[in-house]
C-alpha positions as CSV (number, residue, x, y, z in Angstrom):
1,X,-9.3,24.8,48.8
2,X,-10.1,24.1,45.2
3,X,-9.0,26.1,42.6
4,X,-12.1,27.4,40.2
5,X,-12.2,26.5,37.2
6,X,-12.7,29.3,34.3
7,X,-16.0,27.6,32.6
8,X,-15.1,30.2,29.1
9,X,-11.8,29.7,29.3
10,X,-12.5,25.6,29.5
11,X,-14.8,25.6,26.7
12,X,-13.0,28.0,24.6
13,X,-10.0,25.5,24.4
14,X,-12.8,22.4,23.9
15,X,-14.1,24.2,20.8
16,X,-10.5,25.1,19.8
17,X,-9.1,21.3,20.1
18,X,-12.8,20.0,17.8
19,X,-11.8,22.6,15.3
20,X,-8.3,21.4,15.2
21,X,-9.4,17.3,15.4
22,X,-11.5,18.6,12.1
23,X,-9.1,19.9,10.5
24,X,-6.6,17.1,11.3
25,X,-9.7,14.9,10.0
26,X,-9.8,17.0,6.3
27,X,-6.2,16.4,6.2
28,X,-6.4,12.8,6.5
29,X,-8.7,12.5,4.1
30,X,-6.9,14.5,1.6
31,X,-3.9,12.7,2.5
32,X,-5.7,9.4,1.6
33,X,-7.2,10.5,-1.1
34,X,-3.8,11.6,-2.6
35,X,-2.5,8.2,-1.6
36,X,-4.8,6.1,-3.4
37,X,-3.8,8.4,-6.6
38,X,-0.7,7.1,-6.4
39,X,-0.9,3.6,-5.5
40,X,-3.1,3.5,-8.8
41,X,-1.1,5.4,-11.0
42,X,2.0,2.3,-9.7
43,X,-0.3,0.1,-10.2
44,X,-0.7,1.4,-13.9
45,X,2.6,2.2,-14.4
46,X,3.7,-1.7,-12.5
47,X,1.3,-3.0,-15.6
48,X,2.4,-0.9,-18.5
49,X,6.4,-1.6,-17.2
50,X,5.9,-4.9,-17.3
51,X,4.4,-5.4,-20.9
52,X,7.0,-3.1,-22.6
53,X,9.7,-5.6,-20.9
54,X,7.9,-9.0,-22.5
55,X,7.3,-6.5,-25.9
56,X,11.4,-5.8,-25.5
57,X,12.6,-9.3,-24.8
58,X,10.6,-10.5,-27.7
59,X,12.2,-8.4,-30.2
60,X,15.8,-9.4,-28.0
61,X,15.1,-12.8,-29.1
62,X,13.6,-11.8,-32.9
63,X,16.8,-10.3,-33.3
64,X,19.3,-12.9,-31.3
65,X,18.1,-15.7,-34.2
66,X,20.1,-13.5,-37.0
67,X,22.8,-12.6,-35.0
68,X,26.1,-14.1,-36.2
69,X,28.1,-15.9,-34.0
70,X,30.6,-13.0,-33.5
71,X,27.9,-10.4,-32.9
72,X,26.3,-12.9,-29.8
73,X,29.8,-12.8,-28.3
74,X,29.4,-8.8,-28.6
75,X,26.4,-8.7,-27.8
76,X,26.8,-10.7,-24.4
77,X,30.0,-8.8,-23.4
78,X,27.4,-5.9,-23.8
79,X,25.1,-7.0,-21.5
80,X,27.7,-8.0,-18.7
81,X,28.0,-4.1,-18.9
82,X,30.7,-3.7,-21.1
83,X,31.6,-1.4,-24.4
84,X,31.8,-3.3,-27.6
85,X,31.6,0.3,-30.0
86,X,35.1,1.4,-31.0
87,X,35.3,4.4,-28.8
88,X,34.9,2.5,-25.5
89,X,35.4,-0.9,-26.1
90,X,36.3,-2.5,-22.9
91,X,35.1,0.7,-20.7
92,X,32.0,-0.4,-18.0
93,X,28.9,0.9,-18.7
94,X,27.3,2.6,-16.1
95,X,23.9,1.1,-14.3
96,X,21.7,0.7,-16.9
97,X,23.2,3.0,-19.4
98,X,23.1,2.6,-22.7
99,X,25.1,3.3,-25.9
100,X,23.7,3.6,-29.1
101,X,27.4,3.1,-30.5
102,X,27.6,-0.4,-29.3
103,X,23.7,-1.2,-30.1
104,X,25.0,-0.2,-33.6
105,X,28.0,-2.4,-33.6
106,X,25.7,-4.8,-32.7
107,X,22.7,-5.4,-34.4
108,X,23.8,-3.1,-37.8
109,X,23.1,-5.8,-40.0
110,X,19.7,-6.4,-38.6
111,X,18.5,-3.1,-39.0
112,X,19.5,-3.2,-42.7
113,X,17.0,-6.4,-43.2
């Protein structure tokens, strides 16, 4: 004996799973939509991030040539991550922190020029 099937009840749940396959749809297409807004705005950001480093190292190297010899020692025990101001000297830096302090000891004389 075969069970009967409900024919309202069956389509009831056909229109309820196309409504929810819709609306899954709409969210996937918001989802993408939101997705592409980012990958452009990394894309942008990838770009701009990468200029401002070539505009930073040129200025490193403008202001390495009048560096005395004593202030390139400084300056590359700062960038192996150490303190060269007189409050920290010797102390680690912390990932890519920065201390005005030591940029001062530095590159004081250039600033002057």
């Amino acid at each position: 004996m075969t069970e009967r099937v409900d024919k309202g009840n069956l389509y009831d749940r056909l229109n309820m799973i196309t409504q929810q396959t819709k609306a899954l749809v709409e969210n996937m297409e918001i989802l993408q939509e939101q997705m592409n807004s980012v990958l452009k705005e990394n894309a942008e950001l990838t770009i701009e991030n990468n200029h401002l480093r070539e505009m930073l190292a040129q200025q490193n190297v403008k202001a390495d040539e009048g560096l005395s010899d004593s202030r390139k020692n400084l300056q590359k025990l700062y960038q192996e991550g150490f303190h060269v101001c007189n409050e920290y000297y010797g102390k680690r830096l912390e990932d890519d922190e920065s201390c005005t302090f030591c940029l001062d000891v530095i590159f004081n004389d250039q600033r002057g020029k």
